[in-house]
Each structure stands twice: as C-alpha cells, then as structure tokens.
BAMARGU-650867 format. One record per residue: residue number from 1; residue in one letter; z negated, x negated, y of N, C-alpha, C in turn. Coordinates in Angstrom, 3 decimals. Atoms other than C-alpha are relative to their C-alpha. Example, Ala and Ser with C-alpha at 12.3 -4.5 7.8 and 13.67 -1.06 7.14 Angstrom:
<pts>
num:residuo:nup:neast:nnorth:caup:caeast:canorth:cup:ceast:cnorth
1:A:0.000:-0.890:-1.190:-7.800:-12.300:-4.500:0.000:-0.900:1.200 $
2:S:0.060:0.820:-1.190:-7.140:-13.670:-1.060:-0.730:0.770:1.090 $
</pts>
This chain:
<pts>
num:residuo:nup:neast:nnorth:caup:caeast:canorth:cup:ceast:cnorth
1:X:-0.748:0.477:1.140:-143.819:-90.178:144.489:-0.621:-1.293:-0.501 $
2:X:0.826:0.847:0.499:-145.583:-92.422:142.277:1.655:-1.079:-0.936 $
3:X:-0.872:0.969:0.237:-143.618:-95.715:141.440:-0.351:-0.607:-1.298 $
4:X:0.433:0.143:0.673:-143.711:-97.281:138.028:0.691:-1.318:-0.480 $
5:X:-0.411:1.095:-0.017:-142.960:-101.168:138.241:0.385:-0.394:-1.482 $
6:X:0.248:0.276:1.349:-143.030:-101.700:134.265:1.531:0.806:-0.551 $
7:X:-1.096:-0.235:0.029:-139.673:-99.521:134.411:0.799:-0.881:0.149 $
8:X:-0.733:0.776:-0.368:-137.791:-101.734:135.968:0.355:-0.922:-0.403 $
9:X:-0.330:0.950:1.306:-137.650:-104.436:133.471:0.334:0.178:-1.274 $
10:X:0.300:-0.339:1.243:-137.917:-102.378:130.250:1.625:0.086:-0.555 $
11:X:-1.042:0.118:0.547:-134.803:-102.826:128.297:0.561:1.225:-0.730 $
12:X:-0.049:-1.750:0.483:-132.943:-99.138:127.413:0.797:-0.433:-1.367 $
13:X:-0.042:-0.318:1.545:-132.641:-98.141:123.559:1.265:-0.641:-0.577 $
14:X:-1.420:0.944:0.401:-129.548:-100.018:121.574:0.372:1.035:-0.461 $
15:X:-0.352:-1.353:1.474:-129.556:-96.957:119.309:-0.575:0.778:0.901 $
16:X:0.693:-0.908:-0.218:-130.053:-93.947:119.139:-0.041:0.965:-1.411 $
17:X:0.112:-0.904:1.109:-131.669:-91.870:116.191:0.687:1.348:-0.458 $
18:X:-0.889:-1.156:0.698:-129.182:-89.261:114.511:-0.754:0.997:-0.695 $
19:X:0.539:-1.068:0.712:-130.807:-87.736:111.825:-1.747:-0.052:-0.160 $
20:X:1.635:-0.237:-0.183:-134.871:-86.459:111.497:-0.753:-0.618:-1.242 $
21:X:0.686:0.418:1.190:-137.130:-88.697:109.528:-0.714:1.083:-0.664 $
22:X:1.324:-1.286:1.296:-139.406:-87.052:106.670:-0.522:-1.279:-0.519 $
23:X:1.216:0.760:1.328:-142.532:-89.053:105.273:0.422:0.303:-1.150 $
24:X:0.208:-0.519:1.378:-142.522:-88.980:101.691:-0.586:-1.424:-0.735 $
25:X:0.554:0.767:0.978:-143.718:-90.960:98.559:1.240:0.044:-1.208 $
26:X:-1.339:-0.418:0.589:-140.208:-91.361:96.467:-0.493:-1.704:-0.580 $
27:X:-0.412:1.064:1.030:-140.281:-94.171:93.511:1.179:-0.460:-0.088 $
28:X:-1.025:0.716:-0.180:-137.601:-96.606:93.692:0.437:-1.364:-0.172 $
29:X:0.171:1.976:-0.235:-136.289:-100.207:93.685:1.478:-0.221:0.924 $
30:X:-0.838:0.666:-0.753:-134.396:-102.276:96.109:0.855:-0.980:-0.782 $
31:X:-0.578:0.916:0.314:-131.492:-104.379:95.111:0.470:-1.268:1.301 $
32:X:-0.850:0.577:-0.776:-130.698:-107.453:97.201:1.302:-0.710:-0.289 $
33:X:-1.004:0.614:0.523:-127.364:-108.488:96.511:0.678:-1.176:0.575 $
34:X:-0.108:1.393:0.341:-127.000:-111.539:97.633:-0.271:-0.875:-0.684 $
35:X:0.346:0.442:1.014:-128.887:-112.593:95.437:-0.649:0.308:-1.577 $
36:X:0.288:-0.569:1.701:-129.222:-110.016:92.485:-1.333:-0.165:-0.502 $
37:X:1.996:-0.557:0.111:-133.033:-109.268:93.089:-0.191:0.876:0.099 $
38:X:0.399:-1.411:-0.124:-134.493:-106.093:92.358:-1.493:0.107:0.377 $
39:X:1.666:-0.092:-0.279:-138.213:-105.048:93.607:-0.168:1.468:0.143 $
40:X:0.633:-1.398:0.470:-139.898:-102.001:92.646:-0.622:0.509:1.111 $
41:X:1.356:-0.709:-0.482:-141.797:-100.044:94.857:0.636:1.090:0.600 $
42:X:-0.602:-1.551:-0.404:-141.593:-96.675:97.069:0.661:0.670:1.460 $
43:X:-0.462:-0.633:-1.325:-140.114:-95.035:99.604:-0.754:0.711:0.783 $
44:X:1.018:-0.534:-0.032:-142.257:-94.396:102.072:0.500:1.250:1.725 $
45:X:-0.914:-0.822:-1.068:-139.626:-92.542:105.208:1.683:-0.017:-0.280 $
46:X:-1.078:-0.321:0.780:-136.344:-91.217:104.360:0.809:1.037:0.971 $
47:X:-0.762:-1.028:-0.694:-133.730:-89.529:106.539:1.232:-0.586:-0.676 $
48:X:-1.366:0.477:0.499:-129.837:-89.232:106.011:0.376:-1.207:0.957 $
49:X:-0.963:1.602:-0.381:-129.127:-92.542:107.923:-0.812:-1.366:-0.406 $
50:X:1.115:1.595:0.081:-132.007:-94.884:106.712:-0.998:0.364:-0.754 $
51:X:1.424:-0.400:0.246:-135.112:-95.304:105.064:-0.718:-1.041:-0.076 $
52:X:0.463:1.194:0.167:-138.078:-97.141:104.596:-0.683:-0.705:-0.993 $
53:X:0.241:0.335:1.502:-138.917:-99.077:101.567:-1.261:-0.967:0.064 $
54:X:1.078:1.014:0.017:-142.301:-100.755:100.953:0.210:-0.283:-1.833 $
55:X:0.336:1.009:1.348:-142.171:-103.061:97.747:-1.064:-0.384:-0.439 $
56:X:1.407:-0.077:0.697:-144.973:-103.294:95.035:-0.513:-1.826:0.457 $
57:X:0.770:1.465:-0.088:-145.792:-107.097:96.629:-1.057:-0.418:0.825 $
58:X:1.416:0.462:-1.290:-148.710:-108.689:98.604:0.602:-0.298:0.811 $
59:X:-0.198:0.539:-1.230:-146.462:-110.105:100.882:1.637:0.746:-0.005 $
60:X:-1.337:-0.348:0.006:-143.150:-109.122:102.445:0.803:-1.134:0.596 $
61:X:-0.503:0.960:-0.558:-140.281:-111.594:102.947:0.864:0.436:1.312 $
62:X:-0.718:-0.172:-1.168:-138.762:-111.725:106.586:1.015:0.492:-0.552 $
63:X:-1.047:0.259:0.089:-134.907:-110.497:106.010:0.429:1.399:1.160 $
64:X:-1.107:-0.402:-0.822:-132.316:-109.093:108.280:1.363:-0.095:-0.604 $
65:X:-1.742:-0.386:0.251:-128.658:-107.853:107.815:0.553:-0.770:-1.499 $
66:X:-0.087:0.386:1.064:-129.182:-108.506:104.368:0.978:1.312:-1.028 $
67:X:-0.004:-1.264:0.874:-127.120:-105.992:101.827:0.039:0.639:-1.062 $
68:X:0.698:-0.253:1.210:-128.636:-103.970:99.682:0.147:1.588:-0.566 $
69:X:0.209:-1.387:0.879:-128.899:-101.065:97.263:-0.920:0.942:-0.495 $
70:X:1.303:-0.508:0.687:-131.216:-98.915:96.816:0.473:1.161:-1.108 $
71:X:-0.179:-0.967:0.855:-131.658:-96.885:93.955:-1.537:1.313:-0.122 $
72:X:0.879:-0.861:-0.337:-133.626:-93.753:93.897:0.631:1.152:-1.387 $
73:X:-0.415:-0.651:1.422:-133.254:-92.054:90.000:1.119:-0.202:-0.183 $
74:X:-1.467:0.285:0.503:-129.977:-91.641:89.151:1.099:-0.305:1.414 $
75:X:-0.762:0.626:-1.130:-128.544:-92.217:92.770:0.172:-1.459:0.620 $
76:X:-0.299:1.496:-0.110:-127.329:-95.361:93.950:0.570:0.061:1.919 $
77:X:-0.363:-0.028:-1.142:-127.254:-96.043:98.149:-0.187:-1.147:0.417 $
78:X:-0.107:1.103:-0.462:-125.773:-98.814:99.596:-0.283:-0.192:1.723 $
79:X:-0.134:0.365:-1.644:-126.753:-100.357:103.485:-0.179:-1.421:-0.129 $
80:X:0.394:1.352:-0.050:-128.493:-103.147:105.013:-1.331:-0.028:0.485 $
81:X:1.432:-0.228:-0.820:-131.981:-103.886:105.777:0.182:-1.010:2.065 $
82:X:-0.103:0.296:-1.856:-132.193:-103.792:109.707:-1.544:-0.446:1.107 $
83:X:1.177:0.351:-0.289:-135.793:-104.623:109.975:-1.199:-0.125:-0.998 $
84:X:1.410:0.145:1.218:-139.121:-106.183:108.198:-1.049:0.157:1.061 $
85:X:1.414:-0.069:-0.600:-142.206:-104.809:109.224:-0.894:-0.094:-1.026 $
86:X:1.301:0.006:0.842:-145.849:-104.713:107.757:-0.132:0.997:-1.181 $
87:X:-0.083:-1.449:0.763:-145.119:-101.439:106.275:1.339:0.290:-1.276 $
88:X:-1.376:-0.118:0.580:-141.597:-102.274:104.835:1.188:-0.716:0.246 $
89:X:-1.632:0.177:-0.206:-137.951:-102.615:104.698:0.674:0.793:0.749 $
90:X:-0.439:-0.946:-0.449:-136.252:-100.821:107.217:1.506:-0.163:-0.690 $
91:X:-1.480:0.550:0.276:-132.640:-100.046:105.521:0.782:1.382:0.911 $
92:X:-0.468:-0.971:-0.256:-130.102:-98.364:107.141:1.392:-0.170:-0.843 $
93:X:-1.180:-0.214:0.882:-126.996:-96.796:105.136:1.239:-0.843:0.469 $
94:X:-1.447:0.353:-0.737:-123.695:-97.821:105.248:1.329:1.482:0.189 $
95:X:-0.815:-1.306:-0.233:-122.472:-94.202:104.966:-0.834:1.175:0.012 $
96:X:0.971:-0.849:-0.169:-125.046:-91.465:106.233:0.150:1.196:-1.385 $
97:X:-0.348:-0.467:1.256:-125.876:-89.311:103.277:0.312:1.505:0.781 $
98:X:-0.398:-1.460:-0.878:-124.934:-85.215:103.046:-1.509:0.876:-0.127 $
99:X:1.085:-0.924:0.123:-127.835:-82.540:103.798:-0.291:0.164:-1.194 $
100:X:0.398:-0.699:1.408:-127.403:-81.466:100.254:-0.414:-1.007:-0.927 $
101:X:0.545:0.781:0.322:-128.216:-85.186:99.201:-1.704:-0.283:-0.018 $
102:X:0.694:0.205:-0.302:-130.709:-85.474:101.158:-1.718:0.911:-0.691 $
103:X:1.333:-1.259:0.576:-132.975:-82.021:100.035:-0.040:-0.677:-1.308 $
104:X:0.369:-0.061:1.271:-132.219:-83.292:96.456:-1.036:-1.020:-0.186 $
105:X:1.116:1.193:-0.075:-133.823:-86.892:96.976:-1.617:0.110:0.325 $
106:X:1.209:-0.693:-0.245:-136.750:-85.319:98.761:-0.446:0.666:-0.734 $
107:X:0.048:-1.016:1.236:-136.974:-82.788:95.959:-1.016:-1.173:-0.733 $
108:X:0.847:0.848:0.935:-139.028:-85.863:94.120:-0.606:-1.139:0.759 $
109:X:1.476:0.368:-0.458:-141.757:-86.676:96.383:-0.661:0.322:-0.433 $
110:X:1.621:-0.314:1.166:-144.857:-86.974:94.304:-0.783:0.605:0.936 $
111:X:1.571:-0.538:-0.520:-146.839:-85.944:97.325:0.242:1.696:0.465 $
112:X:-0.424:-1.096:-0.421:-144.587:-82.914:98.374:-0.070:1.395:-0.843 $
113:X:0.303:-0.782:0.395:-145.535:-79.396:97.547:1.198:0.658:-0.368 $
114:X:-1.204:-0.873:-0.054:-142.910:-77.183:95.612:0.211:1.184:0.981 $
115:X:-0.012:-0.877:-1.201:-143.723:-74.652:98.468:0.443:-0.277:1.324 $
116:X:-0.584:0.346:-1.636:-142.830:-76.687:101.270:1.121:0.042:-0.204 $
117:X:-1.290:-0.446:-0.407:-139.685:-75.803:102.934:0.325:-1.381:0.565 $
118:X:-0.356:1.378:-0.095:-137.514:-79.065:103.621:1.089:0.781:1.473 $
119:X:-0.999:-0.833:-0.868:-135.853:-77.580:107.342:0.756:-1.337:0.613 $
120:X:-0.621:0.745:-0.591:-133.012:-79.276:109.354:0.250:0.969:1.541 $
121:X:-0.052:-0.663:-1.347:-132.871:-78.406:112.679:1.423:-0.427:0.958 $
</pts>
C-alpha cells in the first residue's frame, strides 16, 4: 500500500459542481452594480449555475462577491462574481437557470455548429 503524504494536508472541496460546463464564444456585457459599470466582452464557459466572462480589456480588475448582471441578448441574469482569474470573471447565478434557458443561450455561440447536439446528461 503506497502512502501519499500530500493527502493529508490538502484541504477537501467547499463546493461542489451541479451543473456541466460547455465552452462557448457568446457576446455579452457585464453589469457591476455597485457601481453602474458595464464592460463588453464574451462569454467564454457557461453552465446553468455560472459562467465565465472575459471583458474586452488589457487588464482585469481583482473583484469578489461583487453583484452583477449579466446580459446575454435579450436575457438579463443576475449573480455575483466569485472569482478573478487571467481568463475572466467567474460569476455564479443567484438562481440556477432552466435546461430550456440554457440550450437557448448556447443556441448563439458564434463558434458552435448548427449540427451539434447540446446533451445533458
């Protein structure tokens, strides 16, 4: 039995992921409402409890448990961003969306083929 010291310290998951990300390329803008700033750019991961938003800027500003709106065409989804990475905004909802939301939003990925099948497992 092989022992694996690096266990034993590692701190177990806070969360746990619900629904199945999907890559995509989805046009959009972020609202922050605290302070009634909008920033353009795209969506670049998208499930019904979260997604992740990279903004058209050179730089990204740190924020946390900030809350915000995203808009995505004529839909309007409120959360909070729960993490800034290099890549983005992580936001998660404040009310998980429904399957039938979800296919429609995906439905307008610029990179997604009308042939691909959008499955939920």
């Amino acid at each position: 039995m092989k022992m694996d010291p690096r266990k034993w310290f590692r701190k177990e998951q806070a969360y746990s992921r619900v629904s199945q990300r999907r890559g995509c390329e989805i046009d959009g803008s972020l609202l922050m409402i605290d302070r009634m700033v909008s920033f353009h750019g795209r969506i670049i991961d998208f499930s019904a409890g979260g997604a992740m938003f990279r903004p058209k800027l050179a730089y990204l500003m740190d924020r946390r448990d900030v809350p915000v709106c995203l808009r995505i065409a004529d839909v309007e989804v409120f959360g909070k961003i729960m993490r800034t990475t290099p890549s983005g905004f992580g936001v998660r909802f404040d009310e998980p969306l429904e399957e039938e939301e979800v296919v429609t939003l995906l439905g307008l990925d610029a990179k997604r083929k009308p042939t691909d099948d959008i499955e939920f497992f």
